[in-house]
C-alpha distance (Angstrom), angle and dihedral (degrees) to the residues before:
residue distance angle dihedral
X1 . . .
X2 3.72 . .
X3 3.61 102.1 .
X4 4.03 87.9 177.7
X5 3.31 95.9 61.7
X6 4.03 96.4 48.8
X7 3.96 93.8 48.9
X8 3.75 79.4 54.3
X9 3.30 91.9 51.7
X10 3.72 100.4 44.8
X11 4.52 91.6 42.3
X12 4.06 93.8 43.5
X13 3.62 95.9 80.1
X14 3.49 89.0 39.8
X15 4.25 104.9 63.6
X16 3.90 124.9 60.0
X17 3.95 85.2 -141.3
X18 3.70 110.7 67.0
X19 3.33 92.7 168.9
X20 3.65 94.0 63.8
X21 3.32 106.9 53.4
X22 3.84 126.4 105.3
X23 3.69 134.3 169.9
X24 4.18 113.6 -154.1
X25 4.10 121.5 -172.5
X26 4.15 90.9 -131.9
X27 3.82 106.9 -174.7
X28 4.32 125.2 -2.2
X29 4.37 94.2 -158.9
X30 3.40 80.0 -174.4
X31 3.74 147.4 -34.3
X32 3.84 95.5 -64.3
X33 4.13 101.5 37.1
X34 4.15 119.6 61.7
X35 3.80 123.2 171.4
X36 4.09 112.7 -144.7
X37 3.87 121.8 -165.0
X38 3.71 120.0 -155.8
X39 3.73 112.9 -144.2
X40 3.78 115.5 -165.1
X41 3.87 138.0 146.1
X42 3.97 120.4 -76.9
X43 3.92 85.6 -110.2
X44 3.75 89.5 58.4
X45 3.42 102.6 42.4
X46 3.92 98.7 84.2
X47 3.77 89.7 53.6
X48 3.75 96.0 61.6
X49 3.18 92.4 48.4
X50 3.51 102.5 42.5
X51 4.04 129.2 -178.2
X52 3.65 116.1 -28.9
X53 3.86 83.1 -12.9
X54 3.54 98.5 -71.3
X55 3.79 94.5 140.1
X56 3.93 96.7 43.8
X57 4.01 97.6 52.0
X58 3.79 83.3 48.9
X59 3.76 90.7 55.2
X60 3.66 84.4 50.6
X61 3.52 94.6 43.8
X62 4.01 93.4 61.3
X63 3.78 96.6 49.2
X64 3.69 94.1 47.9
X65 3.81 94.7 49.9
X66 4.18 80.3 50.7
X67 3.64 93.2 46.5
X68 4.31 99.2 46.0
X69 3.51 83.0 61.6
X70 3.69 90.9 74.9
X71 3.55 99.8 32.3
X72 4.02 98.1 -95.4
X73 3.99 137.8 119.3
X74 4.37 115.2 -143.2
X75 3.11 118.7 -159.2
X76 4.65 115.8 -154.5
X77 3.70 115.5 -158.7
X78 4.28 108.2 175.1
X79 4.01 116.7 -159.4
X80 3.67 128.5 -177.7
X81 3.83 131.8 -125.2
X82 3.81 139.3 -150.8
């Protein structure tokens, strides 16, 4: 399953700057746990995340229900850029 691709597809609508926005597989532990990292503009970077985080554990929230379905655990980190 291409987690990439459905983080992308869940952030997109999300971030004023399209352009901007990349989604990198950081570390594999193993076959089962995978670390993500959101990159998106500064300007973008609050709307991911959300108040209190609501927005962001939602993100997470999606991909894991995705991911349990084969077994595995994602982790989502987002991180802004100038």
């Amino acid at each position: 399953m291409n987690y990439e691709q459905i983080i992308l597809d869940i952030v997109s609508p999300l971030v004023h700057k399209k352009d901007r926005l990349r989604v990198i597989l950081l570390d594999q532990e193993n076959l089962h746990d995978s670390t993500y990292m959101i990159y998106c503009d500064e300007s973008d970077v609050a709307r991911l995340i959300g108040k209190k985080g609501v927005v962001a554990e939602a993100i997470r929230e999606v991909v894991n229900v995705s991911a349990k379905l084969n077994s595995k655990k994602i982790r989502v980190k987002i991180e802004g850029r100038k």
